[in-house]
N, C-alpha and C positions, 0 to 999 in steps of 0.2 A: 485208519489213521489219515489216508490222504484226505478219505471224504470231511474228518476234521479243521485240518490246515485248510483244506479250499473254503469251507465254511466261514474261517474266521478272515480270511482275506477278504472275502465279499460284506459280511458283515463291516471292515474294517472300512472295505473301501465306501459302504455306506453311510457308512457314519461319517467321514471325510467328507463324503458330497453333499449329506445332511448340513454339518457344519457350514460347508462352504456355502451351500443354499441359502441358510438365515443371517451368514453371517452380510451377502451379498448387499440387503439394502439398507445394512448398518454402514458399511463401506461406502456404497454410493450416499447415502447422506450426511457422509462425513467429508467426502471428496466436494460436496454441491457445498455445507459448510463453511469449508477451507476456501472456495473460490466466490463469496456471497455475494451478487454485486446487489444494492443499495444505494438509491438516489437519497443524496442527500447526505452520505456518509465514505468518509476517507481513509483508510491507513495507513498511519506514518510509525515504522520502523527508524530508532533512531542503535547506531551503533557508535559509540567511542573507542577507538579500540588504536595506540599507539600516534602517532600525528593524526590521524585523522577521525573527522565526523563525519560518518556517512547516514544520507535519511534516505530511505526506502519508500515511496509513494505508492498506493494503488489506491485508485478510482474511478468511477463511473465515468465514462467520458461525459456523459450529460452534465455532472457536477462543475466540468470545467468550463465546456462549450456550448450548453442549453439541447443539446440533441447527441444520440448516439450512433452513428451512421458515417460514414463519408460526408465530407460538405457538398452538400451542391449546388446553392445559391452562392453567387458572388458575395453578398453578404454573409454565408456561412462561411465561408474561405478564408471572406477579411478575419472573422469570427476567428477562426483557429488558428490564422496566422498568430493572430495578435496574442490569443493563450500560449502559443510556443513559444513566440517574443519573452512572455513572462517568467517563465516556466526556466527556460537560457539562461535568465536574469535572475536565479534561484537566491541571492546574496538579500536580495530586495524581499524576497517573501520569506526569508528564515535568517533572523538575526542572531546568530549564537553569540551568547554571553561574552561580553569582549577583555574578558582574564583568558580565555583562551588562545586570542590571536588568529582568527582564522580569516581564510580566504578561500573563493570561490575555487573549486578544482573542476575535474568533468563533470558532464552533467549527460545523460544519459536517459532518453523518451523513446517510451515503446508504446504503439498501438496500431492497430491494425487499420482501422477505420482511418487514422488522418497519414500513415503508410509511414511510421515513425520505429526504427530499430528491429528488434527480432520482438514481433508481439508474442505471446502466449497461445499457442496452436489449438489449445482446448476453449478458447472465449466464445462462447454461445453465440450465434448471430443474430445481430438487433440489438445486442447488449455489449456493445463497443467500450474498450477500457481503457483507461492511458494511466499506465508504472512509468517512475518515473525512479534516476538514483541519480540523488546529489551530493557528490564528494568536495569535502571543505579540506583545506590543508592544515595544521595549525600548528604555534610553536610550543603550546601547550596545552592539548585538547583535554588532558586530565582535567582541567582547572575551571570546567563549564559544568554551569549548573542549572542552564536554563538555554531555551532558544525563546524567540521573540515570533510569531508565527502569523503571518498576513495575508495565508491563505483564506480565510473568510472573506477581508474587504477584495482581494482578486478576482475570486470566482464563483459568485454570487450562488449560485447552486448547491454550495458547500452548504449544511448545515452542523453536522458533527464530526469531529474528529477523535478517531482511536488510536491510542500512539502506546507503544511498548519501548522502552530505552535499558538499553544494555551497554553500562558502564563500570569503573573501575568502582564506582558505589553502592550497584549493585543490579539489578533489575527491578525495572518498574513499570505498571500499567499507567495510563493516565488516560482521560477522554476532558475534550474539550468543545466546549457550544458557541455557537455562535452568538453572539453580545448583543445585546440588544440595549435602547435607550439610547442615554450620551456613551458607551461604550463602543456601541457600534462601530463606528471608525477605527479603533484604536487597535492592536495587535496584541492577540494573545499568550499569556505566557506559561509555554509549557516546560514546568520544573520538576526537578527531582534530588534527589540525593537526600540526605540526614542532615 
């Protein structure tokens, strides 16, 4: 009887470590997934949730500042000054719908590479990332149906944007391309609701 029970513990614990064997680089390619960087591509998390809109940023640092790295030419410096200039100045790059009422609140920039917030401790080196959260105040943030989005003409590396919004309307995917033509210039507008 015992040689039974011991049989099926090992058995069992085989098949646990089996499991966990294949399940292994299902895991790690979902974890590599989750964290994809992509030149050329942005995601903007948008959440409305009670007074406020907050947008969630993550991208390639190269999207914003032409290189992923620490700057190290005086010219790269001016370089990312001038992108965190913008970046502060979030009001300017994301017009939310003005039945809203909103106004610039925190703004909040993490990356490792230009030594901005608590960066993300797993970001692969060489592939420097700047998250960014920018909190808007509003007197009626229910009542937004759209933002106005000018991160194309800012950061010239941008070419797509993937944005997910989660409002009192519902949840919604959206992506957005960079414009080309006489549109070029002009500011995006990323909408949702019914």
């Amino acid at each position: 009887m015992k040689h039974i029970r011991l049989r099926r513990r090992i058995s069992s614990g085989l098949a646990f470590a089996a499991a966990a064997l294949f399940a292994a680089p299902f895991v790690s390619a979902q974890a590599q997934q989750q964290h994809a960087h992509v030149h050329g591509q942005m995601k903007l998390d948008v959440a409305i949730d009670g007074p406020t809109v907050v947008i969630d940023m993550e991208s390639p640092l190269d999207n914003i500042v032409g290189f992923e790295r620490a700057p190290k030419t005086d010219a790269e410096k001016k370089t990312a000054e001038e992108a965190i200039a913008q970046l502060r100045a979030a009001d300017k790059l994301f017009a939310i719908d003005p039945a809203a009422n909103c106004k610039l609140g925190p703004v909040d920039l993490r990356s490792s590479a230009l030594g901005l917030g608590n960066p993300d401790p797993n970001e692969p080196p060489g592939h420097a990332d700047l998250d960014a959260t920018f909190s808007f105040n509003c007197t009626n943030a229910a009542a937004a149906k759209f933002i106005d989005v000018n991160l194309f003409n800012a950061f010239k590396g941008t070419r797509q944007i993937d944005s997910q919004i989660a409002s009192a309307q519902g949840q919604f995917k959206r992506q957005l391309k960079r414009p080309a033509g006489a549109q070029a210039g002009q500011p995006v507008r990323l909408g949702w609701g019914k």
